[in-house]
Backbone as a ProteinNet text record, in pm:
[ID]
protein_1_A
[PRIMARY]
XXXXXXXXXXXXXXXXXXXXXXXXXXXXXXXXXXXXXXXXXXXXXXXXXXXXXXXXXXXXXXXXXXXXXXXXXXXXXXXXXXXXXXX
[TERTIARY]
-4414.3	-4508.2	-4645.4	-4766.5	-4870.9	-4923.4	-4993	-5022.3	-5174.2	-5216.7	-5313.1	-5294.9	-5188.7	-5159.9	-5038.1	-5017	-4932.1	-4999.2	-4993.6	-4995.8	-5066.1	-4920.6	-4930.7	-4812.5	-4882.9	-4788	-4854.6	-4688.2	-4667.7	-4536	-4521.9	-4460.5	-4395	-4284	-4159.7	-4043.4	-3928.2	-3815.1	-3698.6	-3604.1	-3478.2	-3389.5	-3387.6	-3313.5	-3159.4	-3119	-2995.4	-3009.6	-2824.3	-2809.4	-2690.1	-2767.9	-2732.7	-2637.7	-2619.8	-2561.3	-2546.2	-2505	-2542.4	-2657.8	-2778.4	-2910.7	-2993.6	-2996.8	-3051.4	-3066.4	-3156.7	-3210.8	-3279.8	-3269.8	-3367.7	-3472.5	-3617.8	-3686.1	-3770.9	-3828.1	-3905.7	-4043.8	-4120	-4277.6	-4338.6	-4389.7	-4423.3	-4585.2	-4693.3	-4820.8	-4860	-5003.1	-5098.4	-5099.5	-5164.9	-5239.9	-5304	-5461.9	-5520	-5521.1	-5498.3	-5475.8	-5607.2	-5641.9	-5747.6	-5827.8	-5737.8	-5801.4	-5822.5	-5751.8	-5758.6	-5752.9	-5749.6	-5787.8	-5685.7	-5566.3	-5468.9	-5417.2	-5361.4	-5279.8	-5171.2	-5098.4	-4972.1	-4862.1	-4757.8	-4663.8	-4587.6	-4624.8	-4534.2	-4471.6	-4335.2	-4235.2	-4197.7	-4208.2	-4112.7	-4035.6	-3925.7	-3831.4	-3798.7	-3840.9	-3836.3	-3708.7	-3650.8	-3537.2	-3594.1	-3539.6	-3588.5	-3482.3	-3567.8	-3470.3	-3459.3	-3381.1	-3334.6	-3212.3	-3298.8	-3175.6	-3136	-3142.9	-3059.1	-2984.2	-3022.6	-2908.7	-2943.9	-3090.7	-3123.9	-3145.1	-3214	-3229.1	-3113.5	-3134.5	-3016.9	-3102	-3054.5	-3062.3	-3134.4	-3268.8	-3364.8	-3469.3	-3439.3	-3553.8	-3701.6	-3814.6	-3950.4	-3920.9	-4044.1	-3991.6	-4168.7	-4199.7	-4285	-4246.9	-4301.2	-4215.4	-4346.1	-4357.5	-4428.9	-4384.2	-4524.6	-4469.7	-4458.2	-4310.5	-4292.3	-4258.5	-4206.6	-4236.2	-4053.6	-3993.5	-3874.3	-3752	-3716.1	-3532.9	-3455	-3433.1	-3319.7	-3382.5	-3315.8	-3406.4	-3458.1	-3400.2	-3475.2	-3540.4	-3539	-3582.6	-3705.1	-3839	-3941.8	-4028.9	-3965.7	-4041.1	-3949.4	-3990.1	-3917.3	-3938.1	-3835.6	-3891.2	-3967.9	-4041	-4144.2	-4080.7	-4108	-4019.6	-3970	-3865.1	-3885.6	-3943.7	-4035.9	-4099.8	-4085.3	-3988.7	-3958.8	-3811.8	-3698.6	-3538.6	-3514.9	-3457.5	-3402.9	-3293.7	-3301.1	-3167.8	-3059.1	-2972.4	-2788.4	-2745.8	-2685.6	-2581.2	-2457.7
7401.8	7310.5	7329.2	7319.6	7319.4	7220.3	7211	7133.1	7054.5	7093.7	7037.8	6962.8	6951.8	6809.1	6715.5	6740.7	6620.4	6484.9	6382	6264.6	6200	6205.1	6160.5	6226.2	6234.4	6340.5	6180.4	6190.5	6130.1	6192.3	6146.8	6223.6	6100.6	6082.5	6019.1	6111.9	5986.9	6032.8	5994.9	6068.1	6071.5	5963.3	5864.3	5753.3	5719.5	5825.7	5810.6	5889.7	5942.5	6033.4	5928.5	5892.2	5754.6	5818	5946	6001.3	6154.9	6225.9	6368.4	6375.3	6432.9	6443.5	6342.2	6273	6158.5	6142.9	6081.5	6053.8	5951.9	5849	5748.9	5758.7	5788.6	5801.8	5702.4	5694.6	5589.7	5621.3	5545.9	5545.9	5450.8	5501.7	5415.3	5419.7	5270.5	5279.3	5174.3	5191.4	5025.8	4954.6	4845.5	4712.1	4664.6	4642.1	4558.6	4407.1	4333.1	4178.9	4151.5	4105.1	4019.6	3921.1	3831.1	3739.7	3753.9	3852.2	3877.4	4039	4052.8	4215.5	4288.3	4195.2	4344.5	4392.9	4517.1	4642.8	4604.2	4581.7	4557.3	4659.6	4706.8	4819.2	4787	4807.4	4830.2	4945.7	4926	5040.5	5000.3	5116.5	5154.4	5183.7	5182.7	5302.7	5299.6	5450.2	5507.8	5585.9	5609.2	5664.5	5780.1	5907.1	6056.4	6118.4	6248.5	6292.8	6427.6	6503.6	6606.9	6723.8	6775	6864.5	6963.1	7031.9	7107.1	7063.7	6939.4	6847.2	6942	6951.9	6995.2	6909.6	6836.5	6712.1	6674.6	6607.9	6538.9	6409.8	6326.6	6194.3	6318	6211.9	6249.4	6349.2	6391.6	6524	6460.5	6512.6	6503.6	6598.2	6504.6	6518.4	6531	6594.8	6567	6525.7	6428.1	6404.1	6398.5	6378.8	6390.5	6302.3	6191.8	6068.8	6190.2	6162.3	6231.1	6098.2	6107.3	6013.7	5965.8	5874.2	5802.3	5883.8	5918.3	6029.6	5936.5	5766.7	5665	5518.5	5458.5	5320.6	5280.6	5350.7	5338	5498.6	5594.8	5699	5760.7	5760	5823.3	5906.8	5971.2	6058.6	6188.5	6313	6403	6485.6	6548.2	6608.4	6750.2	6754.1	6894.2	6981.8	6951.2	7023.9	6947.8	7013.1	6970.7	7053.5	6918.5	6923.1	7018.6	6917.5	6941.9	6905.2	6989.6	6938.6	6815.5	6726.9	6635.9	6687.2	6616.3	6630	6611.9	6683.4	6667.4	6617	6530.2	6429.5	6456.1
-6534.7	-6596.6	-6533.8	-6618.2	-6555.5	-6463.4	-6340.5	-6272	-6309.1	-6381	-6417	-6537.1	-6564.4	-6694.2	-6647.4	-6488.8	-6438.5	-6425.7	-6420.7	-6420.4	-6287.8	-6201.8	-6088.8	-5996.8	-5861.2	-5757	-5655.3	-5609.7	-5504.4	-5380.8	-5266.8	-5183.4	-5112.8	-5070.2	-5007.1	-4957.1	-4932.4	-4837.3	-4887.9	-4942.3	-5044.3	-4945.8	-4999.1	-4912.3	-4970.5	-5076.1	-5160.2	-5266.2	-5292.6	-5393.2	-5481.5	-5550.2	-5664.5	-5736.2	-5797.6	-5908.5	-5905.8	-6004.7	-6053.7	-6102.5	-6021.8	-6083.4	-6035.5	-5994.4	-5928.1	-5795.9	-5751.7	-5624.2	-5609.3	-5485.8	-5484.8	-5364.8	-5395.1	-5281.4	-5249.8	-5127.6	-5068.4	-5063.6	-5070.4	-5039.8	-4949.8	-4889.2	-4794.6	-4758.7	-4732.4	-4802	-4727.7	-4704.8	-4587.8	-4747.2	-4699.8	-4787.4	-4714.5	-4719.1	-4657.1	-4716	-4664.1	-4660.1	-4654	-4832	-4857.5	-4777	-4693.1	-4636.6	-4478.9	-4420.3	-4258.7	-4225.1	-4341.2	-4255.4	-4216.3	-4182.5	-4145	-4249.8	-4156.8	-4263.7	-4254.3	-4374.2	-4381.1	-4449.1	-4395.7	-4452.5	-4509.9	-4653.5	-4814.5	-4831	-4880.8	-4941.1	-5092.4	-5149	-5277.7	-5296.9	-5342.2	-5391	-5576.3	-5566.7	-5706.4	-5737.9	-5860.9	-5890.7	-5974.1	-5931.8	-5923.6	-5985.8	-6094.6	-6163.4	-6067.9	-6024.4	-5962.2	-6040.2	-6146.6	-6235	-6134.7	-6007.1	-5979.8	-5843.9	-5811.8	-5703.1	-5558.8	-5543	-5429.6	-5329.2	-5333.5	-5215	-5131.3	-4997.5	-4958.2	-4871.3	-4869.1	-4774	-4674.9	-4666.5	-4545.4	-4597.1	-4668	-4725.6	-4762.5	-4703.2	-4753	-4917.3	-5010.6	-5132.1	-5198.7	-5321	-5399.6	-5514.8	-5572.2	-5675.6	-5823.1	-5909.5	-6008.9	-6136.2	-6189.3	-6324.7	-6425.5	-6508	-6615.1	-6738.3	-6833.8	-6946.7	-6896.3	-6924	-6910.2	-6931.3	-6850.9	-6861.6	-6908.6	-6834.2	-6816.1	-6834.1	-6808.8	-6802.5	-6646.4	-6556.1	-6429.9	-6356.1	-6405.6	-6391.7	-6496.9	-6407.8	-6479.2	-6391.9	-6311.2	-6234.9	-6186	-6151.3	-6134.3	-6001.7	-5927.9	-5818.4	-5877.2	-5800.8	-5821	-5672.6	-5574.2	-5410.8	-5301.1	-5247.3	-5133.7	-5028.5	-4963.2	-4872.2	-4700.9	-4676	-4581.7	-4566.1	-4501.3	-4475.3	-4378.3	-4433.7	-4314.9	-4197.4	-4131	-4026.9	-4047.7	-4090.8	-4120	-4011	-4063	-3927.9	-3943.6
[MASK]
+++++++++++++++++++++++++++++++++++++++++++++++++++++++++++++++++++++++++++++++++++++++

């Protein structure tokens, strides 16, 4: 796919392999707090389409908005990043 008509690229940490093809990854992000100033640490987790079941729990991930696969899956991995640690 061309990279210049993706959407949105975001990058997280495969925190679960939900299914065949699936993955659930994390995001993790500051917020500055309107009224005092601190940074406060927000997480996501998004449900990732993975057609060739590469990822595993722990993997740095890129992932990319694609249009709706499922009713909770609308984004797809593009790479992994980096390997997690097998336990």
């Amino acid at each position: 796919m061309d990279t210049s008509i993706q959407k949105r690229l975001k990058r997280g940490v495969v925190v679960s392999r939900s299914g065949d093809k699936s993955i659930r990854v994390q995001i993790n992000y500051l917020v500055k707090h309107p009224m005092y100033g601190k940074y406060i640490r927000r997480r996501t987790k998004l449900g990732v389409h993975d057609p060739k079941n590469v990822a595993n729990i722990g993997d740095t991930v890129d992932i990319a908005q694609c249009k709706p696969i499922s009713k909770s899956k609308s984004w797809r991995l593009v790479s992994v990043v980096e390997k997690g640690i097998v336990e």
